[in-house]
C-alpha positions as CSV (number, residue, x, y, z in Angstrom):
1,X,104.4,98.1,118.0
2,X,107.5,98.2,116.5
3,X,106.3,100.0,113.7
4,X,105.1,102.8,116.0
5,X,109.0,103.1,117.8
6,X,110.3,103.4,114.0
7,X,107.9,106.0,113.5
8,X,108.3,108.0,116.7
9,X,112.4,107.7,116.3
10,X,112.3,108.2,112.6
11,X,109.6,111.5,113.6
12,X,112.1,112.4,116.6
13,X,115.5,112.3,114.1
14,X,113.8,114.5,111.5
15,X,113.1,116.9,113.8
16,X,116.1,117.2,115.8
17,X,118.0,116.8,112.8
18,X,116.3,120.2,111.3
19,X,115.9,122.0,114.6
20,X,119.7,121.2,115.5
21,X,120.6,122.5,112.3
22,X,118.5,125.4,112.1
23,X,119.7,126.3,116.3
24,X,123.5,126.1,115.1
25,X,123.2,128.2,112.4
26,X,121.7,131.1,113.9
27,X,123.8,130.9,116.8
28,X,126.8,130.5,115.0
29,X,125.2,133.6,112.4
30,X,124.8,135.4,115.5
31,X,127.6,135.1,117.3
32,X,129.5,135.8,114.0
33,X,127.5,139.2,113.5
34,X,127.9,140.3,117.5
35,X,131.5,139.4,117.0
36,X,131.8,142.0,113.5
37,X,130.1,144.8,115.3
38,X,133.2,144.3,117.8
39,X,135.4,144.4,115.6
40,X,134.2,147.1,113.5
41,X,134.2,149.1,117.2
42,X,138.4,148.5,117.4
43,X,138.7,149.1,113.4
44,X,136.8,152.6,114.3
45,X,138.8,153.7,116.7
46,X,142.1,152.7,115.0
47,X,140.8,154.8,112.2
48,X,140.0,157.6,114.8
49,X,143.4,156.9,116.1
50,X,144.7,157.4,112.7
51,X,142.5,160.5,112.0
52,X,144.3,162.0,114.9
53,X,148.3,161.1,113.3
54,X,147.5,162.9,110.9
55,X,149.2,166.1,111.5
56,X,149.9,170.2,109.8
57,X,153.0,169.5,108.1
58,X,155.3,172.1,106.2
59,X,153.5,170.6,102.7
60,X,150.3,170.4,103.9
61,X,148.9,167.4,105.8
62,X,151.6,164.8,107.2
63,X,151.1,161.2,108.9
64,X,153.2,161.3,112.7
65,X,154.7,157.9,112.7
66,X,155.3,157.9,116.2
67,X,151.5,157.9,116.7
68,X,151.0,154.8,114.5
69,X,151.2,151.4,116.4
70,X,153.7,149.1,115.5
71,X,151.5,147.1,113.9
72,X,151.4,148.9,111.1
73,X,155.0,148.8,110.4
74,X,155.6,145.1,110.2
75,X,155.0,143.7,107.1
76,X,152.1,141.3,106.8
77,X,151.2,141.6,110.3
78,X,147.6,141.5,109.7
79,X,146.7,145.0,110.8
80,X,146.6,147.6,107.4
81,X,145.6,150.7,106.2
82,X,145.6,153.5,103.6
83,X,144.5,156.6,103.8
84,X,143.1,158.9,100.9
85,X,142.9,162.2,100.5
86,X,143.6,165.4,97.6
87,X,147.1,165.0,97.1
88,X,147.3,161.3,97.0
89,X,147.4,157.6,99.0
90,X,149.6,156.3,102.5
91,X,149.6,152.7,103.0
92,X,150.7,151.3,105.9
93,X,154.5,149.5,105.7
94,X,152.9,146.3,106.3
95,X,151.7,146.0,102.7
96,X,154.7,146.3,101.5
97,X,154.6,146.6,98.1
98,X,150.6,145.3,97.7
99,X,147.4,147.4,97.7
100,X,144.9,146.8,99.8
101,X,141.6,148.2,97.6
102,X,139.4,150.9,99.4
103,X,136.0,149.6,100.1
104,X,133.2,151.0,97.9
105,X,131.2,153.1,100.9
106,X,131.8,154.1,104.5
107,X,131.7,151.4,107.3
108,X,132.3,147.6,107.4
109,X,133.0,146.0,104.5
110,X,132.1,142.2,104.9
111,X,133.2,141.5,101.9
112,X,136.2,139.5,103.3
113,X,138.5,140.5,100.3
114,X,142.0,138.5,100.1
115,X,144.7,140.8,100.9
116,X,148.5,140.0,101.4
117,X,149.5,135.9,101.4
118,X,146.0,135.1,100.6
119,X,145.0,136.9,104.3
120,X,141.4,137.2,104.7
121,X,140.4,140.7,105.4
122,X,137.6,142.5,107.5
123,X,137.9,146.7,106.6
124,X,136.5,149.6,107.8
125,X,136.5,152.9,105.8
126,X,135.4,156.3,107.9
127,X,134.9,159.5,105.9
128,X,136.4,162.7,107.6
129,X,137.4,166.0,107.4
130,X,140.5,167.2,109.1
131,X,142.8,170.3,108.4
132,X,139.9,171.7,106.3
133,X,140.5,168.8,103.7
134,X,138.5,166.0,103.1
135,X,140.3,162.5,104.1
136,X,138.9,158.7,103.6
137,X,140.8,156.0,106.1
138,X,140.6,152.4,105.5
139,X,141.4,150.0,108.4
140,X,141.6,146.5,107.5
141,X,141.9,143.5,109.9
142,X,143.9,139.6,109.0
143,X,139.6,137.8,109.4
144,X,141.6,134.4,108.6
145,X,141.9,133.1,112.3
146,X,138.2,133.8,113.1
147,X,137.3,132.2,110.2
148,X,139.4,129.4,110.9
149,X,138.1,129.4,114.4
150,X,134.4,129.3,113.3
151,X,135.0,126.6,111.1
152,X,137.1,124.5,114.2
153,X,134.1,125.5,116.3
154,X,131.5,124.4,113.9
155,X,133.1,120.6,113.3
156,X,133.0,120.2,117.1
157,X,129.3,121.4,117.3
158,X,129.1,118.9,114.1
159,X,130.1,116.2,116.7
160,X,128.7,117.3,119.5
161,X,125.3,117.6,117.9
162,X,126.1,113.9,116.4
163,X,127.0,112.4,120.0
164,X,123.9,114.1,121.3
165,X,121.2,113.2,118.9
166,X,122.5,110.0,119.5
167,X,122.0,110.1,123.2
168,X,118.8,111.7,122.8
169,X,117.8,108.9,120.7
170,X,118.8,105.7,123.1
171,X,116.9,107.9,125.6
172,X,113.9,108.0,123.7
173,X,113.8,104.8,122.2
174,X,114.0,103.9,126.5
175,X,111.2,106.5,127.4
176,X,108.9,105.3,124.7
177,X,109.5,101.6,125.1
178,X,108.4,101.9,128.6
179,X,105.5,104.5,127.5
180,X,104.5,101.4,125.2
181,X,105.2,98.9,127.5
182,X,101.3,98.5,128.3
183,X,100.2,98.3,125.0
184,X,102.4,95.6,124.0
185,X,100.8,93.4,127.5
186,X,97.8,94.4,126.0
187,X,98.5,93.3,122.5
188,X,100.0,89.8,124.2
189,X,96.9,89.2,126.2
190,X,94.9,89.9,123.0
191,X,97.3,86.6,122.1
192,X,95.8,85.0,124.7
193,X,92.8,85.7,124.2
194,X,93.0,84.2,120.7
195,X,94.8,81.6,121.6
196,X,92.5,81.0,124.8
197,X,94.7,81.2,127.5
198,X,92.6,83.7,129.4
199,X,89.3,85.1,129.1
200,X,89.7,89.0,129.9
201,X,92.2,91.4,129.8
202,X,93.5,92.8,132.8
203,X,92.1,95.9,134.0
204,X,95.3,97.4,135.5
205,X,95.9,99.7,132.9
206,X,97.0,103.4,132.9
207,X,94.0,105.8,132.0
208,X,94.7,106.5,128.8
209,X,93.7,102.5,128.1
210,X,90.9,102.5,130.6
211,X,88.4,103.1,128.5
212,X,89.7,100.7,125.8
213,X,90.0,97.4,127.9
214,X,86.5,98.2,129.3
215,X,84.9,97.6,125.9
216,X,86.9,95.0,125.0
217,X,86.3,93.4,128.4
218,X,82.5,94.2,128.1
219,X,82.2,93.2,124.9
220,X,84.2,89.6,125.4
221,X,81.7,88.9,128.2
222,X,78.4,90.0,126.1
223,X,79.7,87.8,123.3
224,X,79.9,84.6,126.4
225,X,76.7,85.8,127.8
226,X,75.0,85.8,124.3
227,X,76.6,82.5,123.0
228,X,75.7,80.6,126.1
229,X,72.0,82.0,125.5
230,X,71.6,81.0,122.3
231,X,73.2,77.5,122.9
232,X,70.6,77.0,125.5
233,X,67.7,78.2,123.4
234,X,68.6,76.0,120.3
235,X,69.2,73.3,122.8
236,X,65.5,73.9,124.3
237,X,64.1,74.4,120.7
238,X,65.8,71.1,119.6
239,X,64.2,69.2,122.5
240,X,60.9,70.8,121.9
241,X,60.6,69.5,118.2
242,X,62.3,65.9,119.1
243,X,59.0,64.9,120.2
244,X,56.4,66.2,117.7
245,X,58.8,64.5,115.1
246,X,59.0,61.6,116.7
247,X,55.1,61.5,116.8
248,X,54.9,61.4,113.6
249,X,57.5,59.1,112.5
250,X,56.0,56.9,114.5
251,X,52.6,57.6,113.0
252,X,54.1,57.4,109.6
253,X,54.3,53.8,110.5
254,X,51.5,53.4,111.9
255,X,48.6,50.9,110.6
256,X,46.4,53.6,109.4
257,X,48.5,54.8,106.3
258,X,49.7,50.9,105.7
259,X,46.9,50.8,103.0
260,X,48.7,53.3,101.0
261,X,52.3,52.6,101.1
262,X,53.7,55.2,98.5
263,X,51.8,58.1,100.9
264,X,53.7,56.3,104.2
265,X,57.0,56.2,102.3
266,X,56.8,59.9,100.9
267,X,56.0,60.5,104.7
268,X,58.8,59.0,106.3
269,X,61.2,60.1,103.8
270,X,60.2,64.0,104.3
271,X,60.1,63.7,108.0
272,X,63.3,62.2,108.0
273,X,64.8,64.8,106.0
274,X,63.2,66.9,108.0
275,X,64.8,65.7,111.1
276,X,68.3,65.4,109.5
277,X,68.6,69.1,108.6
278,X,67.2,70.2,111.8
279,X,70.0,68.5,113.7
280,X,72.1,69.6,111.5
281,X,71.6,73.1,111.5
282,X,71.0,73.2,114.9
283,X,74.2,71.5,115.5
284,X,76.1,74.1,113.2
285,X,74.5,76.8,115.3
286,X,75.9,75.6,118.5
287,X,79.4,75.7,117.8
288,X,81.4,78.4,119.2
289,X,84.2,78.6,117.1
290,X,86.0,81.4,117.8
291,X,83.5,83.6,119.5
292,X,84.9,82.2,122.9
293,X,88.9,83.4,123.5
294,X,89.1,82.2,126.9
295,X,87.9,79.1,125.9
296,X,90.1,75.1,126.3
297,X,89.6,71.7,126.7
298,X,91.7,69.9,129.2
299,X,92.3,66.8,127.4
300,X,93.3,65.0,131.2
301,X,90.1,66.5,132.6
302,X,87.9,65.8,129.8
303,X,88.5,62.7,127.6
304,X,88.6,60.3,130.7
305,X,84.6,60.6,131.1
306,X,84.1,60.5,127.7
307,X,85.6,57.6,126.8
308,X,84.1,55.8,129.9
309,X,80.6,57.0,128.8
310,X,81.3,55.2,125.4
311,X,82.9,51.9,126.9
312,X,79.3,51.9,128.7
313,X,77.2,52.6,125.7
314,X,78.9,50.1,123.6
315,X,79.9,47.5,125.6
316,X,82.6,46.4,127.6
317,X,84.2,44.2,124.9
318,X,85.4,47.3,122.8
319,X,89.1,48.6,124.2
320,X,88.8,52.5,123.5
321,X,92.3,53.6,124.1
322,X,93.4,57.0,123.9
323,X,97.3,58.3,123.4
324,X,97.3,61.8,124.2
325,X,100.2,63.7,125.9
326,X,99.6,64.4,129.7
327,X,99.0,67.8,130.7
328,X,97.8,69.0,127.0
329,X,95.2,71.8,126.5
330,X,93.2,72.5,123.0
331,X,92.3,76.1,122.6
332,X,88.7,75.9,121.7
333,X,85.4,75.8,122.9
334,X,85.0,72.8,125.3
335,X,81.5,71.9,124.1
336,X,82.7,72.2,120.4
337,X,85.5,69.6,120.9
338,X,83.1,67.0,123.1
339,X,80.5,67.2,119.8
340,X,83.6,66.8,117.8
341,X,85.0,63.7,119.5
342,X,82.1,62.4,120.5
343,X,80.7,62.2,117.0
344,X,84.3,60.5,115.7
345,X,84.6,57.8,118.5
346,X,80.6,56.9,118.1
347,X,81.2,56.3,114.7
348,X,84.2,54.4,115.2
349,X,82.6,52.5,118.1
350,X,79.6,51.9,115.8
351,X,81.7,49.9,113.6
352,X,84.9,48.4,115.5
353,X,85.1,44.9,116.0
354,X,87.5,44.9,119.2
355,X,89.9,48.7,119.0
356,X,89.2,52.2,118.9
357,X,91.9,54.8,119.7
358,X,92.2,58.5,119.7
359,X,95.9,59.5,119.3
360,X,96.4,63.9,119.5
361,X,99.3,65.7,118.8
362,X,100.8,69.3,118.9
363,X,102.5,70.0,115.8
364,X,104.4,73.9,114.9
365,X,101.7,74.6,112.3
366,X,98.5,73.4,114.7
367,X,97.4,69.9,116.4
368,X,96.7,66.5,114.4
369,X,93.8,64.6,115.5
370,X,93.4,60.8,114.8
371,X,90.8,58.1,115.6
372,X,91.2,54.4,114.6
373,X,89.3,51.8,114.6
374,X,89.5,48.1,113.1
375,X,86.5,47.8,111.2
376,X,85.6,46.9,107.9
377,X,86.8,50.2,106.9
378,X,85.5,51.7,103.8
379,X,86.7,51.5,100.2
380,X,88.6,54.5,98.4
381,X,85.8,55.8,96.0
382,X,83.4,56.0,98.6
383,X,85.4,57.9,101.5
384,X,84.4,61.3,100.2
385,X,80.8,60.5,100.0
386,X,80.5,59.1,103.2
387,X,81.7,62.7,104.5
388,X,78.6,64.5,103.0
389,X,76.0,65.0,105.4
390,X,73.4,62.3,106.0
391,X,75.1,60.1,104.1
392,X,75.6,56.0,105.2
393,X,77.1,53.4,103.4
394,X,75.5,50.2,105.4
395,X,71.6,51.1,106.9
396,X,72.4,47.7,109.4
397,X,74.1,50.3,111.4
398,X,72.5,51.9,114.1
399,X,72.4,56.0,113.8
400,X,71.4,58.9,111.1
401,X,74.0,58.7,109.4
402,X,74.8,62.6,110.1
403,X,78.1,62.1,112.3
404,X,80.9,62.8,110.1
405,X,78.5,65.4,108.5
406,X,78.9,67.3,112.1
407,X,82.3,67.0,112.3
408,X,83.1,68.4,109.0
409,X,81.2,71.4,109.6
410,X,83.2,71.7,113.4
411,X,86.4,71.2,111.4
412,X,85.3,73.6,107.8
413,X,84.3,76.6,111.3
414,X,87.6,76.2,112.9
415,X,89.5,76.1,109.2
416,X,91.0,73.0,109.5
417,X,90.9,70.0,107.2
418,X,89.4,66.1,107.5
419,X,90.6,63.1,105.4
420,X,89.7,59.8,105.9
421,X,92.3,57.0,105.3
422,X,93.4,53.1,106.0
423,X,94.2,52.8,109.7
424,X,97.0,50.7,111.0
425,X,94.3,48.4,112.6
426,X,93.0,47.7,110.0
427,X,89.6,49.8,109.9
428,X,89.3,53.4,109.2
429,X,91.4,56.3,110.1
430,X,90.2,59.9,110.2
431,X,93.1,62.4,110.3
432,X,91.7,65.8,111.3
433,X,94.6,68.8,110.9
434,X,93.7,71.8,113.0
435,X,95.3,75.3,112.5
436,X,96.9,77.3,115.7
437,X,94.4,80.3,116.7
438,X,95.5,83.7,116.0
439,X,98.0,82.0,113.3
C-alpha cells in the first residue's frame, strides 16, 4: 500500500512539477509579449509625436524643441531617440555623448541592446516621409525595470509554486490515504484470515471492491465446503476398508493357513503394510493445513476433554498435566491440532510410568510445543528412526507404530520442525517449533 502512495505522489509531483512549469512560462511569455505590444503602442506615438517636431526650417528640416518632452533632454533618463534623415543624425540630449545604434528594420526591436550605464533598451524605428524628404525615427525605451520586475515576479511565482505543490501534495497524500483506506482493512483482514482470526472478509466495501470480496468470500467458503467434504468421505472410505482388513488379518491367522506358515507370514506382513499406508495416507489427506483461514483451536476449550479422554483410556494412575497459558488460541485447523496432540500424548501415555505433560508456548518467531513423559525414553542413535513412519522400537507396546509418523507429516504441512530429546522427567521429550501463519 505504501508503495502505491509513493507511486501516486511521486506520479502527482512529476506532473505538477512539469505542468506548473510549463503554465508559468507561457503566462509569464504572454504577459511579457501583451506587455511589448503596449509598449511598442507609446514608442509609436512618441515617434509620431516626433514626426510632427519636426518642422520647415530656414536650412531645410529643423527639430522644435519645445515640442519634445522633457524626457528627452535629461541625460540618461531612459527615454531616447535619433532621428535620420539626408543631411545627417539628431540624438536626443539624454545620450549625451553615446549613440544609441538604429535598429536594422522598421518596428520593435526586441533585441534589448545595452545602451547608456548598461540600460537595457526596448526601440522602435518608424519609416516616414515628411517635408518631401524621407526621415527614419528611432524611439528607444530604459526595458531594465520590467526586466527586473519579471525576474522579482518570477522568484515569487518560484515560491508560490513551491508552497503550493507542497500543499497540494499533504492534500493528496490525505485524499488518497482515505481513498485507500479500504484496501488496507482489506489487506489486514486478509492478515486475519492467514492468521485465522476470522473466516470472511467483510462485505461492507465501496463498489469498486464489491466484486473482489465476493470471490474471495465465495471462494474461502467453497474451499470449507470442499475440505469438510473430502474429510468426511476419506473418513467414510477409511471406515469402510477397516473391516475388510480386519477380516483378513484375522483370517491370516486363522487355522486354515497354519499348515503353511511362510504363506500366513507373507500374508500378514502385506496386509499390515497394507493397513499402515492406508492410515497414513488417509491421515495425510485429512489435514487442513492452511486451506482453513478462519480456522483456531482454543486451547481452554479444547485440551480439557482431551486429556480427560486419555486419563480414561490409560488409567487413572497416569497424572497427564498440561501447562499452557489461559486464554491462548493456535491458528490452525482444530481437527489438525487434536490428531496432532492426540498422537503425541498417546505415545507418551503408552510409555509413561507415572507423568505426562504438555507444556505450549507463544514465542516472536511462532509457538513451541512440548510433551514429556518419564519413560524409558529412547537412546540417541535411534531417535531419528523412531520418527520414520511405521517404525517401533519395542513390539510389547500396544499400537502400529505410525504415531510420530502422523505427527511429522502434521508438522512437515504446517513447515514447522520436530526433534526428539531427554526430558526433564526423565523419559522422552518431543519439542515441536511451529512457524506464525502468514510470516
Amino acid at each position: 500500500m505504501k508503495s502505491i502512495q509513493a507511486r501516486l505522489s511521486l506520479g502527482l509531483v512529476v506532473v505538477l512539477v512539469v505542468v506548473g512549469v510549463a503554465v508559468a512560462q507561457v503566462t509569464l511569455w504572454l504577459f511579457e509579449a501583451g506587455l511589448q505590444r503596449y509598449l511598442e503602442a507609446g514608442l509609436r506615438k512618441e515617434s509620431e509625436n516626433l514626426l510632427v517636431a519636426l518642422v520647415h526650417g530656414p536650412r531645410g528640416l529643423q527639430l522644435d524643441e519645445r515640442r519634445v518632452s522633457a524626457a528627452y533632454h535629461r541625460p540618461f533618463s531612459g527615454y531616447y531617440f535619433r532621428i535620420d534623415f539626408a543631411q545627417g543624425t539628431w540624438r536626443s540630449r539624454s545620450l549625451w555623448d553615446l549613440d544609441m545604434p538604429k535598429p536594422e528594420r522598421p518596428g520593435l526591436d526586441d533585441g534589448h541592446e545595452l545602451g547608456p550605464e548598461g540600460q537595457q533598451l526596448l526601440a522602435y524605428r518608424g519609416d516616414y516621409r515628411r517635408l518631401g524628404q524621407q526621415v527614419s525615427i528611432s524611439v528607444a525605451q530604459d526595458y531594465s525595470p520590467v526586466s527586473a520586475a519579471f525576474r522579482r515576479l518570477q522568484q515569487v511565482g518560484l515560491g508560490m509554486g513551491v508552497v503550493a505543490l507542497a500543499l497540494i501534495l499533504i492534500l493528496q497524500r490525505i485524499t488518497i490515504t482515505r481513498a485507500l483506506r479500504p484496501l488496507e482493512r482489506a489487506r489486514q483482514q486478509i492478515a486475519q484470515l492467514q492468521q485465522g482470526q476470522r473466516s470472511q472478509l467483510d462485505a461492507e466495501v465501496p463498489s469498486e471492491l464489491q466484486p473482489l470480496v465476493e470471490q474471495i468470500n465465495h471462494l474461502l467458503a467453497h474451499t470449507e465446503d470442499s475440505l469438510r467434504r473430502s474429510r468426511n468421505a476419506l473418513g467414510n472410505l477409511g471406515h469402510a476398508l477397516k473391516t475388510p482388513l480386519a477380516v483378513l488379518l484375522s483370517l491370516a491367522g486363522s487355522e486354515r493357513l497354519r499348515d503353511t506358515p511362510q504363506l500366513q507370514s507373507q500374508l500378514r506382513e502385506q496386509l499390515e503394510q497394507i493397513q499402515q499406508r492406508l492410515t497414513r495416507e488417509l491421515n495425510r489427506a485429512r489435514l487442513a493445513g492452511d486451506a482453513l483461514p478462519g480456522a483456531r483451536f482454543d486451547c481452554d476449550a479444547e485440551l480439557p476433554s482431551l486429556l480427560s479422554t486419555l486419563s480414561m483410556i490409560h488409567g487413572a494412575g497416569l497424572a497427564i498435566e498440561q501447562d499452557v497459558p489461559a486464554r491462548l488460541q493456535l491458528p490452525w485447523d482444530r481437527e489438525d491440532l487434536l490428531e496432532l496432540l492426540g498422537n503425541l500424548l498417546d505415545n507418551a501415555c503408552k510409555w509413561a510410568d507415572s507423568q505426562v505433560r504438555l507444556s505450549i508456548r507463544s514465542t516472536p518467531q511462532g509457538y513451541r510445543l512440548w510433551v514429556d513423559d518419564d519413560g524409558p525414553g529412547i537412546p540417541d542413535q535411534s531417535r531419528q528412526q523412531v520418527l520414520e513412519r511405521g517404525s517401533r522400537l519395542d513390539e510389547q507396546v500396544a499400537g502400529h507404530g505410525l504415531g510420530l509418523g502422523i505427527v511429522r507429516d502434521i508438522v512437515e504441512a504446517w513447515q514447522g520442525q520436530i526433534e526428539l530429546q531427554e526430558s526433564p522427567l526423565g523419559g522422552l521429550r518431543v519439542d515441536i517449533r511451529l512457524p506464525r501463519k502468514g510470516r
